[in-house]
C-alpha positions in Angstrom: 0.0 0.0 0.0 1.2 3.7 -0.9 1.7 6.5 1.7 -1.1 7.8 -0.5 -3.8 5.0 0.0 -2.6 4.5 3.7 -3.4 8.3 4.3 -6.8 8.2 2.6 -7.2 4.6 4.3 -6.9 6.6 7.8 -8.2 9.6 6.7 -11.9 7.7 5.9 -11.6 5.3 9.1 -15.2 5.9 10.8 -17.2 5.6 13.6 -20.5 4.9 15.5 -21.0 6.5 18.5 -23.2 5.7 21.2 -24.3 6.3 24.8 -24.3 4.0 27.5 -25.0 4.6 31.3 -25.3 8.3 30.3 -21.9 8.1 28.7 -20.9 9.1 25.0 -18.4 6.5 23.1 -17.2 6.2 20.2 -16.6 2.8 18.4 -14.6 2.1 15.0 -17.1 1.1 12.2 -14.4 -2.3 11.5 -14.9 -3.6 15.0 -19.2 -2.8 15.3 -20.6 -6.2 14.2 -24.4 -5.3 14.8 -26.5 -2.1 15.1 -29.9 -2.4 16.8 -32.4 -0.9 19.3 -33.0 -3.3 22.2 -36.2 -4.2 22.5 -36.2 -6.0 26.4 -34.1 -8.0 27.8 -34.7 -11.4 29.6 -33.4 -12.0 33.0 -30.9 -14.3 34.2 -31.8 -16.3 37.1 -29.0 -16.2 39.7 -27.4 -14.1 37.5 -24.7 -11.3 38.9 -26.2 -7.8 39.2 -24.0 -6.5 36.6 -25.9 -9.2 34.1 -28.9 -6.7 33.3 -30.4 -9.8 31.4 -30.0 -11.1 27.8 -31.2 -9.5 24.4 -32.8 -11.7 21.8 -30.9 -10.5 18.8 -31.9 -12.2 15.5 -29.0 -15.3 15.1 -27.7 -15.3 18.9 -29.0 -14.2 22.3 -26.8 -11.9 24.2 -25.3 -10.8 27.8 -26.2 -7.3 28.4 
């Protein structure tokens, strides 16, 4: 790869940003594997409190 390409390469690098627990982040687009809007959560018996429960995303369910 040229110096060119590798500046234009970094130069179009994006991201998706999001808030969680009130917080703003900002996540590179190569390492976001799914975008959605929970829609509930199912809880996890004996689960730790940090374990809010587990979303029911279309191929896997999920900690969350």
């Amino acid at each position: 790869m040229s110096a060119e390409e590798n500046e234009f390469e970094q130069a179009t690098e994006g991201f998706v940003t999001v808030v969680a627990g009130g917080q703003l982040f900002g996540l590179r687009l190569d390492r976001v594997r799914d975008v959605f809007v929970p829609r509930g959560l199912s809880q996890v018996p004996l689960a730790p409190p940090e374990v809010a429960g587990l979303l029911n995303l279309p191929r896997r369910p999920a900690p969350a």
